[in-house]
N, CA, C and O atoms as CSV, one atom per row, in Angstrom:
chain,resi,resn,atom,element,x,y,z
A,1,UNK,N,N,0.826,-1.193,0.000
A,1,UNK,CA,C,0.000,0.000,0.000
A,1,UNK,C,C,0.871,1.258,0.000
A,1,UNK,O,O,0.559,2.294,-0.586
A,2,UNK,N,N,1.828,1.103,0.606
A,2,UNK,CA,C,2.857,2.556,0.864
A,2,UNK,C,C,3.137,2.570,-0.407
A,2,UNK,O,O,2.789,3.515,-1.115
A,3,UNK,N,N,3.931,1.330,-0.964
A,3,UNK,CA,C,4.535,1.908,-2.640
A,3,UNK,C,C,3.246,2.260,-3.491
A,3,UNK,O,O,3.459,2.914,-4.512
A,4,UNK,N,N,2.341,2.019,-3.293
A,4,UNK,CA,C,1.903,2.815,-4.463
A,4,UNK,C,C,1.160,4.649,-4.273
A,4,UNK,O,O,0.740,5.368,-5.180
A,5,UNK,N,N,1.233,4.968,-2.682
A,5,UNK,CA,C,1.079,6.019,-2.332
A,5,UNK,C,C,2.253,6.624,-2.720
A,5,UNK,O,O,2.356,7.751,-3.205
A,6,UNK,N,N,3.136,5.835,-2.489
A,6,UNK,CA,C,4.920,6.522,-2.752
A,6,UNK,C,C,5.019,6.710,-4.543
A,6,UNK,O,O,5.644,7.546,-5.196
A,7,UNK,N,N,4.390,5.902,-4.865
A,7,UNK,CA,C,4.383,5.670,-6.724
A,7,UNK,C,C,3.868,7.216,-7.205
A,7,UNK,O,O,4.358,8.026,-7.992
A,8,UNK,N,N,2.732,7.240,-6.419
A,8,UNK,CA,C,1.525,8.289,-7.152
A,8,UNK,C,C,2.366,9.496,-6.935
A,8,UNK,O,O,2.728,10.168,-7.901
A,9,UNK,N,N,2.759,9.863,-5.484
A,9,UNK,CA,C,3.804,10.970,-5.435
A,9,UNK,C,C,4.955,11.275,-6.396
A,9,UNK,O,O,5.208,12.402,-6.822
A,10,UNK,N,N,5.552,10.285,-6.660
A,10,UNK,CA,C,6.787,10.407,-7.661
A,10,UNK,C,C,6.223,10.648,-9.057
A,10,UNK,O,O,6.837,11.398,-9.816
A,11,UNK,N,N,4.606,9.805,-9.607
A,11,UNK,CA,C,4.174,10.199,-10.743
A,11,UNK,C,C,3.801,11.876,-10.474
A,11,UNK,O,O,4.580,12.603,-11.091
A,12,UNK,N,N,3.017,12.435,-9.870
A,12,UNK,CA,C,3.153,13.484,-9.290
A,12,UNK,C,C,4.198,14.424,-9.891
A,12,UNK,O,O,4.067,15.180,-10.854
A,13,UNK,N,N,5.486,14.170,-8.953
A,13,UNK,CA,C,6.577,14.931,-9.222
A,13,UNK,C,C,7.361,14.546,-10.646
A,13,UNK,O,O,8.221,15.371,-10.956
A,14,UNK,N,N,7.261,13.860,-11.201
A,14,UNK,CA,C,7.541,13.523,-12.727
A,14,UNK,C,C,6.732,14.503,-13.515
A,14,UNK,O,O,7.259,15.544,-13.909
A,15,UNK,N,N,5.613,14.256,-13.739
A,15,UNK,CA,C,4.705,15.866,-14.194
A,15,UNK,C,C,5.167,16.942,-13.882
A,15,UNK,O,O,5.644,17.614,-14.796
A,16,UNK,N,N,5.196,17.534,-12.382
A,16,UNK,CA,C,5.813,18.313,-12.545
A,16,UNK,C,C,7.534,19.036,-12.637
A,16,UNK,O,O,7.951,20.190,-12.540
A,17,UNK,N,N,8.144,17.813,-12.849
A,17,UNK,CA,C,9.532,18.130,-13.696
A,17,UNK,C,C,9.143,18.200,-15.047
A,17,UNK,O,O,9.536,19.214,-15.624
A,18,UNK,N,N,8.351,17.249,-15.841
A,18,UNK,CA,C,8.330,17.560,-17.157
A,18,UNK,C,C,7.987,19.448,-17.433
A,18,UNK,O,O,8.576,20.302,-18.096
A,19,UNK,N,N,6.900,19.473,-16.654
A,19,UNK,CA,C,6.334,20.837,-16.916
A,19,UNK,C,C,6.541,22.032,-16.329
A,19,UNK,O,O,5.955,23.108,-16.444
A,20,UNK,N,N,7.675,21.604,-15.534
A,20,UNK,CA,C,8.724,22.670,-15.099
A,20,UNK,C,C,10.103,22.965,-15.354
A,20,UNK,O,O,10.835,23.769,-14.777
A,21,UNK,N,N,10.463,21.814,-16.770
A,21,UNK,CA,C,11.793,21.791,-16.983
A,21,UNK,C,C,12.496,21.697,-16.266
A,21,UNK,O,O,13.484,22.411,-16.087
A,22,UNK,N,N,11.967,20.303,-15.368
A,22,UNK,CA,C,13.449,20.036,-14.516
A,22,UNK,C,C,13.262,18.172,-14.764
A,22,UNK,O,O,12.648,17.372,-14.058
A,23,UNK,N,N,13.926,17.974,-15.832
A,23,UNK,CA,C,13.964,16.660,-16.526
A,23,UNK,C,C,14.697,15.916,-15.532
A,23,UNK,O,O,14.268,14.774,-15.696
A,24,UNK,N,N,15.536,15.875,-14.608
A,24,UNK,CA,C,16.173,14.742,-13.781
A,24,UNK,C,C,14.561,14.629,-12.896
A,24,UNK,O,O,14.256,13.470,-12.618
A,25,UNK,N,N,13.914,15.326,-12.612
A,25,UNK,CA,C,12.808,14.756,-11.814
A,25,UNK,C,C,12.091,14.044,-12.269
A,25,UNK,O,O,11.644,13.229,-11.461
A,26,UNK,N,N,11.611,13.925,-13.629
A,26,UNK,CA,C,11.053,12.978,-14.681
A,26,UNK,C,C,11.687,11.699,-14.810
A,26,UNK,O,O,11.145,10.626,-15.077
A,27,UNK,N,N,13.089,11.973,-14.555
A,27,UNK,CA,C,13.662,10.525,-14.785
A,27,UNK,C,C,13.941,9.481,-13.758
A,27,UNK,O,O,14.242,8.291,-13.847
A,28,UNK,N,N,13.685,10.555,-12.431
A,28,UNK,CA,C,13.944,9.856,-11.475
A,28,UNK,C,C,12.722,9.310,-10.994
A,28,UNK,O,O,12.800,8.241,-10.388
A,29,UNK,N,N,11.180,10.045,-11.207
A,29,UNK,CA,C,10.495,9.249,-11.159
A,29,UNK,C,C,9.669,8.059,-11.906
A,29,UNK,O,O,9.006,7.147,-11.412
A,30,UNK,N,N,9.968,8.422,-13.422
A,30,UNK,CA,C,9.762,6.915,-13.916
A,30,UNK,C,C,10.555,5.896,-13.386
A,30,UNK,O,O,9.922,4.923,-12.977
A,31,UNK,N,N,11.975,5.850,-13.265
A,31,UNK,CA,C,12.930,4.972,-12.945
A,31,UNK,C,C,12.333,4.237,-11.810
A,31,UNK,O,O,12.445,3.013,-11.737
A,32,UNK,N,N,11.604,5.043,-10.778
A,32,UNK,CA,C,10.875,4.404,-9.556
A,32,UNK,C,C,9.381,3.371,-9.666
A,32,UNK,O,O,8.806,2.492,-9.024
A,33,UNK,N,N,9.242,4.138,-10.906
A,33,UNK,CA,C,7.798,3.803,-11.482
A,33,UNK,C,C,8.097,2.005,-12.325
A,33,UNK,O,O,7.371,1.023,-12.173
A,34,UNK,N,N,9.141,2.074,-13.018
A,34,UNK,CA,C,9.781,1.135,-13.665
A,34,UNK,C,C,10.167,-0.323,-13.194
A,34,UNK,O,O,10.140,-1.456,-13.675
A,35,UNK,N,N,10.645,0.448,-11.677
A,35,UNK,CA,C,11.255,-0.717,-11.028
A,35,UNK,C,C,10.293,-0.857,-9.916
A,35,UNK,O,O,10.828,-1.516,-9.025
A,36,UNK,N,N,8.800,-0.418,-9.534
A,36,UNK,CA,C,8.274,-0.804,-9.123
A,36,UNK,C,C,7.277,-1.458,-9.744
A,36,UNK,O,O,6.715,-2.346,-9.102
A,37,UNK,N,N,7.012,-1.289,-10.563
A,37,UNK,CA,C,6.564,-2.244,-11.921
A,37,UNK,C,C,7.244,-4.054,-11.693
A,37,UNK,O,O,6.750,-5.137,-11.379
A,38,UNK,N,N,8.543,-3.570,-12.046
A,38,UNK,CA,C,9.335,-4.923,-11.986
A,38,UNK,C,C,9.216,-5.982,-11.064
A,38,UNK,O,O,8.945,-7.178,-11.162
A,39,UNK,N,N,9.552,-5.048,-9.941
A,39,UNK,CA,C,9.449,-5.946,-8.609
A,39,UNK,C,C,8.072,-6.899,-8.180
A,39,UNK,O,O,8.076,-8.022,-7.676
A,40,UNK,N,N,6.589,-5.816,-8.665
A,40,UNK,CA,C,5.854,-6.433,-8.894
A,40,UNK,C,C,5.281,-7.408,-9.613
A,40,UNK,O,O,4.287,-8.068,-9.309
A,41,UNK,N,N,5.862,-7.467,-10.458
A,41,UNK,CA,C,6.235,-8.587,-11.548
A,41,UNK,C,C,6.354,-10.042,-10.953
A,41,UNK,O,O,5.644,-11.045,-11.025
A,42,UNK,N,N,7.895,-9.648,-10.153
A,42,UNK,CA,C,8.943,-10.758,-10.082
A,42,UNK,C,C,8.158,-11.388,-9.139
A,42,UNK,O,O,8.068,-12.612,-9.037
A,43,UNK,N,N,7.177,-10.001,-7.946
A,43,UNK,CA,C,6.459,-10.687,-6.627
A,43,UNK,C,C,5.238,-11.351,-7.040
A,43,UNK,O,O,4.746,-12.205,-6.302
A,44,UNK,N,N,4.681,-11.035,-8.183
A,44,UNK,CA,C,3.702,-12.068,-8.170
A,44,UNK,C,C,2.322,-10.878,-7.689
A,44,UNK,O,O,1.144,-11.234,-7.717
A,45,UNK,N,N,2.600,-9.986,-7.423
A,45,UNK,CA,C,1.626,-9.269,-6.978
A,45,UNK,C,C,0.672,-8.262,-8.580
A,45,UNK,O,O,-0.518,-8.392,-8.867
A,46,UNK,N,N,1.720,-7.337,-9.329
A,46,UNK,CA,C,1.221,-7.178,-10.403
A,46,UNK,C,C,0.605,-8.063,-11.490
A,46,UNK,O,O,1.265,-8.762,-12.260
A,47,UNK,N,N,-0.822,-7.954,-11.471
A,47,UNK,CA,C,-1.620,-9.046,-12.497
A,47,UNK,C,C,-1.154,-8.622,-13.556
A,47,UNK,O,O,-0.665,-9.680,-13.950
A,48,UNK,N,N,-0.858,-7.716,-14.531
A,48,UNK,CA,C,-1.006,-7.670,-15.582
A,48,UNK,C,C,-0.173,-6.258,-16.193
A,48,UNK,O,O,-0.307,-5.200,-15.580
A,49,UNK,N,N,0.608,-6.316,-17.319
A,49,UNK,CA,C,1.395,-5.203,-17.582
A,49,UNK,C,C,0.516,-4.378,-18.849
A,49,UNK,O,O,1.044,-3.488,-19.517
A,50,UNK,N,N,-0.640,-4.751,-19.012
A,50,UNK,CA,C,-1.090,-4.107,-20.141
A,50,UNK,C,C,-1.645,-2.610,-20.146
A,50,UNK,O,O,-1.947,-2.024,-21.186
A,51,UNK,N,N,-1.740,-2.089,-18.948
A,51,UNK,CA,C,-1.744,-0.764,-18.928
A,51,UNK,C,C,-0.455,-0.528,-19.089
A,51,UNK,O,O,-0.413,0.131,-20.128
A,52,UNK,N,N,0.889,-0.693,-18.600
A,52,UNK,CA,C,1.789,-0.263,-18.859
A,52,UNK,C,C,1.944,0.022,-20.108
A,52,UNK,O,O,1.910,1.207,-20.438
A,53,UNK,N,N,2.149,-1.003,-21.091
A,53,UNK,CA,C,2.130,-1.189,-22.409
A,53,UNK,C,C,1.325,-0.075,-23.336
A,53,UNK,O,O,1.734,0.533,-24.326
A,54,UNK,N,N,0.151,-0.024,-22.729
A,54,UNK,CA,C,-0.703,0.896,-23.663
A,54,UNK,C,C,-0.438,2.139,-23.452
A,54,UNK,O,O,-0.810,2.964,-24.286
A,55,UNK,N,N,0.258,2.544,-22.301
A,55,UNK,CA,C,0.452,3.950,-21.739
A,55,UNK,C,C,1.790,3.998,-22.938
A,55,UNK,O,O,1.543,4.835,-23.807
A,56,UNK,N,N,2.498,3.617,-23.049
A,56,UNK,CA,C,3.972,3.337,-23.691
A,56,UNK,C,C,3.559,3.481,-25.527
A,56,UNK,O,O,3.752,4.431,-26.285
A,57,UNK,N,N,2.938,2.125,-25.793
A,57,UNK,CA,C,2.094,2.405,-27.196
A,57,UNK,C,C,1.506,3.542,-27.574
A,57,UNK,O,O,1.691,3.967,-28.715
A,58,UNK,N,N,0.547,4.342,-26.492
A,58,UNK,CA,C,0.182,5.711,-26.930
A,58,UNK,C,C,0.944,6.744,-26.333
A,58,UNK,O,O,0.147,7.682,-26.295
A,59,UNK,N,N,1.800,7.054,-25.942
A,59,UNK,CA,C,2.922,7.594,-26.153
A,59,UNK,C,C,3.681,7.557,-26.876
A,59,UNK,O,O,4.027,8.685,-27.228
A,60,UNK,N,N,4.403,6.443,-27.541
A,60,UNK,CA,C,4.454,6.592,-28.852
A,60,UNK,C,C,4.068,7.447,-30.066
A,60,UNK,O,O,4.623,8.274,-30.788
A,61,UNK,N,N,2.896,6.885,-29.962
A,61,UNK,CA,C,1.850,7.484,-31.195
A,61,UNK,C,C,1.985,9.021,-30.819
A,61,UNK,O,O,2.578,9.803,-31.562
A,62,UNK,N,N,1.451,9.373,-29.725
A,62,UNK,CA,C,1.476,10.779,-29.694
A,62,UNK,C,C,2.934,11.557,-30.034
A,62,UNK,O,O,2.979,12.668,-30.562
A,63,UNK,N,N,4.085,10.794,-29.646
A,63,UNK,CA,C,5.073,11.731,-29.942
A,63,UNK,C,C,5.290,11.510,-31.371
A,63,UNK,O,O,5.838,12.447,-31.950
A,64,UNK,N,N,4.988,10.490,-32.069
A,64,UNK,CA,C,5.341,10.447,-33.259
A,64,UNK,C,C,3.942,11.278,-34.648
A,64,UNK,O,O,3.941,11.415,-35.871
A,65,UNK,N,N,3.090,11.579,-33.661
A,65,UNK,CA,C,2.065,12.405,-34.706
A,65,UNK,C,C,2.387,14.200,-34.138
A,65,UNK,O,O,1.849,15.166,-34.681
A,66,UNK,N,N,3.318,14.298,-33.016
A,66,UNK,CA,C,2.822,15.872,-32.364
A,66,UNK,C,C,4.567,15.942,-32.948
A,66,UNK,O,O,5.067,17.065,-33.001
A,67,UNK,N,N,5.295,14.918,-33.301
A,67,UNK,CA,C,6.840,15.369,-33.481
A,67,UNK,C,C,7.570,15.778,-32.250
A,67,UNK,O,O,8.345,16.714,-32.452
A,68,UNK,N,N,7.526,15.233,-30.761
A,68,UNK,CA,C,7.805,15.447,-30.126
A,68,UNK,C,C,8.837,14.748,-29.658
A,68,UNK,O,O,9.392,14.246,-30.636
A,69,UNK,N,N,9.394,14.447,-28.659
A,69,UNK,CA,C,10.611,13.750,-28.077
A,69,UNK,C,C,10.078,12.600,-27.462
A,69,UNK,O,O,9.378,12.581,-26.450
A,70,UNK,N,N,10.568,11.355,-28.342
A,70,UNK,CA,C,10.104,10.078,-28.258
A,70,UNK,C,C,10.154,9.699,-26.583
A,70,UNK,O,O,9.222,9.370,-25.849
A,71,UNK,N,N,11.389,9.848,-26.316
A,71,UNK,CA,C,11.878,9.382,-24.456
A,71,UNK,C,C,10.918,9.955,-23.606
A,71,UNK,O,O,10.185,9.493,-22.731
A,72,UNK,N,N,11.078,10.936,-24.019
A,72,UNK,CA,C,10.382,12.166,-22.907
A,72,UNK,C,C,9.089,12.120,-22.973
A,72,UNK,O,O,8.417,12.290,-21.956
A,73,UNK,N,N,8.552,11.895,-24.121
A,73,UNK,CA,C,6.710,11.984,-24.042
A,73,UNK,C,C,6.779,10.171,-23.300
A,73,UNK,O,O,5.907,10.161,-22.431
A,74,UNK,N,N,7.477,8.746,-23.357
A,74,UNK,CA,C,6.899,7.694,-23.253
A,74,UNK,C,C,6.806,7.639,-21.622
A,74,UNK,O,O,5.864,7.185,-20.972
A,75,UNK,N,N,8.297,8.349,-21.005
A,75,UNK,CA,C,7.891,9.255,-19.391
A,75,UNK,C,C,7.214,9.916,-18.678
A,75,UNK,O,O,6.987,9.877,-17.469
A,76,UNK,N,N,6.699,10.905,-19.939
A,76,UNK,CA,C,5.072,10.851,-18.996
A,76,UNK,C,C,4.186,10.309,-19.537
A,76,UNK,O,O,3.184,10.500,-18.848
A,77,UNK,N,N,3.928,9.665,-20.480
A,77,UNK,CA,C,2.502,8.789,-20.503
A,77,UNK,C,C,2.401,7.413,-19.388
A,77,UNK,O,O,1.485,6.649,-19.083
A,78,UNK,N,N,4.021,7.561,-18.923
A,78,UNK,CA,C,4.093,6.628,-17.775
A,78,UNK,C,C,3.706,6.986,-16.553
A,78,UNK,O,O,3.322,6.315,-15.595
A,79,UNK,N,N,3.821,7.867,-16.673
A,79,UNK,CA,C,3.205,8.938,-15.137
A,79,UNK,C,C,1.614,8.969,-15.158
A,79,UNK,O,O,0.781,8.611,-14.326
A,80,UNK,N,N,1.496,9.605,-16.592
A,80,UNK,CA,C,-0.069,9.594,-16.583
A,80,UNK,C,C,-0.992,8.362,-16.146
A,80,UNK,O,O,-2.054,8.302,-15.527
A,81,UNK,N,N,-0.232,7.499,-16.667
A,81,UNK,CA,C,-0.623,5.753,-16.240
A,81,UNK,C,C,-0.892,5.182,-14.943
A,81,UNK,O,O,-1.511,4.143,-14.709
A,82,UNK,N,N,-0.351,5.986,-14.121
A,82,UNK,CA,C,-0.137,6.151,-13.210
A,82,UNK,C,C,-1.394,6.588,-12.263
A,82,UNK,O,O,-2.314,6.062,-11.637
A,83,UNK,N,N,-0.912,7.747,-12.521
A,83,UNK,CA,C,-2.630,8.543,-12.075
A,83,UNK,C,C,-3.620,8.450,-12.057
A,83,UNK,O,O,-4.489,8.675,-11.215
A,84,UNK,N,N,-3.595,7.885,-13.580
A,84,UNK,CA,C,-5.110,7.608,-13.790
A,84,UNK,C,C,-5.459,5.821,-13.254
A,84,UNK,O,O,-6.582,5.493,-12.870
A,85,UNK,N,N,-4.428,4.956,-13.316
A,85,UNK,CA,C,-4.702,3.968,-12.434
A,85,UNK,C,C,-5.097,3.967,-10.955
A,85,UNK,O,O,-5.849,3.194,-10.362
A,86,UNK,N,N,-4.224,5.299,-10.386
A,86,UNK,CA,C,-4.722,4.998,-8.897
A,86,UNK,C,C,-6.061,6.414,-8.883
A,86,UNK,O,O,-6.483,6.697,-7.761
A,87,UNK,N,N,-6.439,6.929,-9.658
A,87,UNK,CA,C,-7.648,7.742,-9.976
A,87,UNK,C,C,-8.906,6.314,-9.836
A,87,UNK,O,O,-9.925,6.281,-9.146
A,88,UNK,N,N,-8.361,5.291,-10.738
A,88,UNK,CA,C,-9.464,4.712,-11.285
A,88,UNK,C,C,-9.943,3.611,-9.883
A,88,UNK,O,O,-11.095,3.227,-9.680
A,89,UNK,N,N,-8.771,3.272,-9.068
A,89,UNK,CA,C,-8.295,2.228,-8.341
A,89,UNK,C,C,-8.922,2.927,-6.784
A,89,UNK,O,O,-9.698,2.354,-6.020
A,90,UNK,N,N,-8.328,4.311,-6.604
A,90,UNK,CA,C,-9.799,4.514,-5.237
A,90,UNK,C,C,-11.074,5.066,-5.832
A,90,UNK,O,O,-11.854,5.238,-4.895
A,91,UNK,N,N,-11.844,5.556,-7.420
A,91,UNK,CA,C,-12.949,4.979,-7.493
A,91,UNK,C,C,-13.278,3.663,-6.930
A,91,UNK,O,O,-14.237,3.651,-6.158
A,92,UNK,N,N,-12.794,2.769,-7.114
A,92,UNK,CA,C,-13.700,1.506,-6.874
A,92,UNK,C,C,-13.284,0.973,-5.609
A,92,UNK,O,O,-13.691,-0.124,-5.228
A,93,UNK,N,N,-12.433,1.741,-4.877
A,93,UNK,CA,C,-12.416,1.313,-3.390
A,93,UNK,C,C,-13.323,2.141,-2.716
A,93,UNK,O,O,-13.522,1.608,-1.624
A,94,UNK,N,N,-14.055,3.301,-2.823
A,94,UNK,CA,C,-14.891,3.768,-2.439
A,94,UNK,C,C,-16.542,3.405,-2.879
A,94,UNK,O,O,-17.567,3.562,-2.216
A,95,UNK,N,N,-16.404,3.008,-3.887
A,95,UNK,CA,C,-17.853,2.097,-4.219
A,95,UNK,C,C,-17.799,0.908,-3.833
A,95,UNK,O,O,-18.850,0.268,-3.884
A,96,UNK,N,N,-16.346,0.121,-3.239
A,96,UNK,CA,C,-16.689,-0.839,-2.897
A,96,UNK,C,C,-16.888,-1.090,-1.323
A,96,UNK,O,O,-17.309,-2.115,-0.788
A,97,UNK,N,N,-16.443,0.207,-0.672
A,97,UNK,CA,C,-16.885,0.505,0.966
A,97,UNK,C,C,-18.147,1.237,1.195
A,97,UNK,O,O,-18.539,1.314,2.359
A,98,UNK,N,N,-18.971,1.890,0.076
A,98,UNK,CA,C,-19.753,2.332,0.092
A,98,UNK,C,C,-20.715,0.980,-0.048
A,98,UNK,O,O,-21.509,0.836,0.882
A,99,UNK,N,N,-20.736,0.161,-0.903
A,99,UNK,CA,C,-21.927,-0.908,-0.925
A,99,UNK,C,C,-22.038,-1.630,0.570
A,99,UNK,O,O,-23.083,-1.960,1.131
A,100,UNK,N,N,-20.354,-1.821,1.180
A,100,UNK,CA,C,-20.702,-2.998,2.386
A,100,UNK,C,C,-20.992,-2.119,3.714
A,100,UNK,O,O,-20.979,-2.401,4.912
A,101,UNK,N,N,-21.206,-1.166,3.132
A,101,UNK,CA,C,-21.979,-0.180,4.333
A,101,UNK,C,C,-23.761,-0.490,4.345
A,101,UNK,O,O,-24.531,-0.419,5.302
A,102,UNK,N,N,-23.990,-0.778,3.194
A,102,UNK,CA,C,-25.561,-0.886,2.979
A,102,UNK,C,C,-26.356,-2.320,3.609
A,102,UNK,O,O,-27.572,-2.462,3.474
């Protein structure tokens, strides 16, 4: 539970290095993002890498239709991935404490 409170913070501060031009903060928090990915992997705990993947795939695409910087846009669509996973992830912990209240 901590790493991924610790995750969301570093996606967090990755955004805002990208969008403050301070690129070692971007790199230092994917790198965290990356290898907490991994570890989850290796633990058996991460089900599935396909958000990763798609965050990465459309990052891609976007830097390659906006002409932007391939590295740098696939770093934050990794961040964004991020966010919007644990966006999506206490939605449904709150609908799911909200039902066993009823």
């Amino acid at each position: 539970m901590i790493t991924y409170i610790v995750g969301t913070i570093f996606a967090i501060l990755g955004l805002v290095g990208y969008y403050a031009n301070i690129l070692p903060l971007l790199i230092i928090a994917v790198a965290f993002i990356v290898t907490e990915a991994i570890v989850e992997l290796t633990k058996g705990t991460l089900n599935n890498i396909n958000t990763y993947i798609s965050a990465l795939v459309i990052g891609l695409i976007v830097s390659l239709i906006f002409k932007l910087n391939i590295p740098l846009t696939l770093c934050v669509s990794l961040c964004y991935e991020e966010l919007v996973m644990t966006g999506i992830s206490l939605i449904f912990i709150i609908i799911s404490l909200t039902k066993k209240q009823k």
